[in-house]
N, C-alpha and C positions, 0 to 999 in steps of 0.2 A: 514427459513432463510438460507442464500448462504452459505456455510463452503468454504472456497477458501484453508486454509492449516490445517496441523494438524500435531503432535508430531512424527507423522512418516516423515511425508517430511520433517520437519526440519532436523531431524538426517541425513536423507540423504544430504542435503545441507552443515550444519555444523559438522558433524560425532556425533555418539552418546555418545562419550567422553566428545569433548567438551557442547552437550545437559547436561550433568551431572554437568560438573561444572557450569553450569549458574544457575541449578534447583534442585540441590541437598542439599535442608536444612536441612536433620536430620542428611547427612554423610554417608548413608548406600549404596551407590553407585546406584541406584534404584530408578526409578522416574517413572512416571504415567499419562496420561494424564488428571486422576483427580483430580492430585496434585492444591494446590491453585495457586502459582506462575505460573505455566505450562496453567495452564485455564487462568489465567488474562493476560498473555505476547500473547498466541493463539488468547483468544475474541478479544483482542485490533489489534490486526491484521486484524482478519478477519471484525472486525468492521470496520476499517479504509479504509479496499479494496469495502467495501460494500457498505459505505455512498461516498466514492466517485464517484465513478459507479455511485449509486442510486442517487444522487441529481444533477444528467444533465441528467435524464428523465428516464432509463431503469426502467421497472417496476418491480414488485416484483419477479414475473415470469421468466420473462426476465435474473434476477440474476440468480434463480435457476439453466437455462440455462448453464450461462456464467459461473460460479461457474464449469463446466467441464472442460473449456481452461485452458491449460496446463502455457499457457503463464501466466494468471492472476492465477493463482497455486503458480506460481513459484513467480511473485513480492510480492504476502503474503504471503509465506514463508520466503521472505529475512525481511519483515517490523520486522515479527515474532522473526527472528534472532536477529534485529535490540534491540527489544523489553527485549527479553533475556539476550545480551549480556549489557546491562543498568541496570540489576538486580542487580549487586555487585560492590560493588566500588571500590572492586581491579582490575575489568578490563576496567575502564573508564581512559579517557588520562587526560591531566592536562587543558582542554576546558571541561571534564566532557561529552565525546563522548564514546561510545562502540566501541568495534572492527568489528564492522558492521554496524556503522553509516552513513558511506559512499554512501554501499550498496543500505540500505534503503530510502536513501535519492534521488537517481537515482528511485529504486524502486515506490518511491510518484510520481515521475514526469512523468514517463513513466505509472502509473496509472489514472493522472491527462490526459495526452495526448491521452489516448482511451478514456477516459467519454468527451472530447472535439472532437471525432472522428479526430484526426491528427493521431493517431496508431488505428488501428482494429484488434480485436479480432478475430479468425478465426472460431469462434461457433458462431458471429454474425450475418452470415446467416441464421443459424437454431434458435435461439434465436429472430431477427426480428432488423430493425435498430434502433439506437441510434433516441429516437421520438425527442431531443433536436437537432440535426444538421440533421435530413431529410436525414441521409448518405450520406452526404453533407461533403467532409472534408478540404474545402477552411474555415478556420477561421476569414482570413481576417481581418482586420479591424473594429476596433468598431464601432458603429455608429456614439458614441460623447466619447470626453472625458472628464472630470469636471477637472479644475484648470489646462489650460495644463502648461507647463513648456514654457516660453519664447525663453531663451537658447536654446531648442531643440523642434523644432518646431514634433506638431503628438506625443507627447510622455506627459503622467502625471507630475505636477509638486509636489515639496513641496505636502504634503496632499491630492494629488488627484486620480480619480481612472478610 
């Protein structure tokens, strides 16, 4: 399976200070990457980077690959942050946001944008292209769209998609 971050890229992202205060449950200033909170906040990241890729065609391989770009390194480490800084409730705002939810939130979309080939990955070459867009990165237009909206002609309505 891809590893796209891990406990050391975070700390370089977010320093290893604040890595502690997200994941330091017993207090002893000391934390691990096989601490539980540290493995579930890491999976869910790199799960997140993984199934998005993986489900607009990259095959398993293919991940393994792409799991080197620094680029997709670096937006699962922000998810990672994201994920972290959500841990404790004293540092969520009064919408119940982390102080990297921002971050992460660009991070989704600009992950969302390479598995749609609108952004490419720079190990794409050596990995093989995206078998969902043909390395093709005109998106275009849908074919159809169900319920369109009236008012705005080309665009979903109410419930549609």
């Amino acid at each position: 399976m891809a590893v796209f971050t891990t406990l050391e890229r975070l700390q370089s992202v977010i320093t290893e200070r604040r890595t502690v205060q997200f994941f330091d449950d017993d207090g002893d200033g000391v934390i691990a990457e096989s601490d539980a909170g540290v493995q579930f906040a890491m999976n869910s990241a790199n799960d997140k980077a993984t199934s998005i890729i993986f489900r607009k065609g990259f095959s398993l391989e293919q991940l393994d690959l792409l799991a080197a770009d620094e680029s997709l390194q670096r937006y699962a480490t922000v998810l990672f942050a994201m994920y972290a800084g959500q841990r404790r409730l004293e540092f969520l705002d009064q919408e119940g946001r982390g102080p990297y939810d921002a971050m992460g939130k660009q991070a989704l979309l600009d992950l969302q944008a390479i598995s749609t080939g609108e952004l490419r990955s720079k190990i794409e070459a050596t990995a093989g292209a995206n078998p969902l867009t043909d390395a093709d990165t005109n998106t275009g237009d849908p074919l159809f769209v169900v319920s369109r909206d009236p008012r705005y002609p080309g665009t979903p309505g109410p419930g549609g998609f």
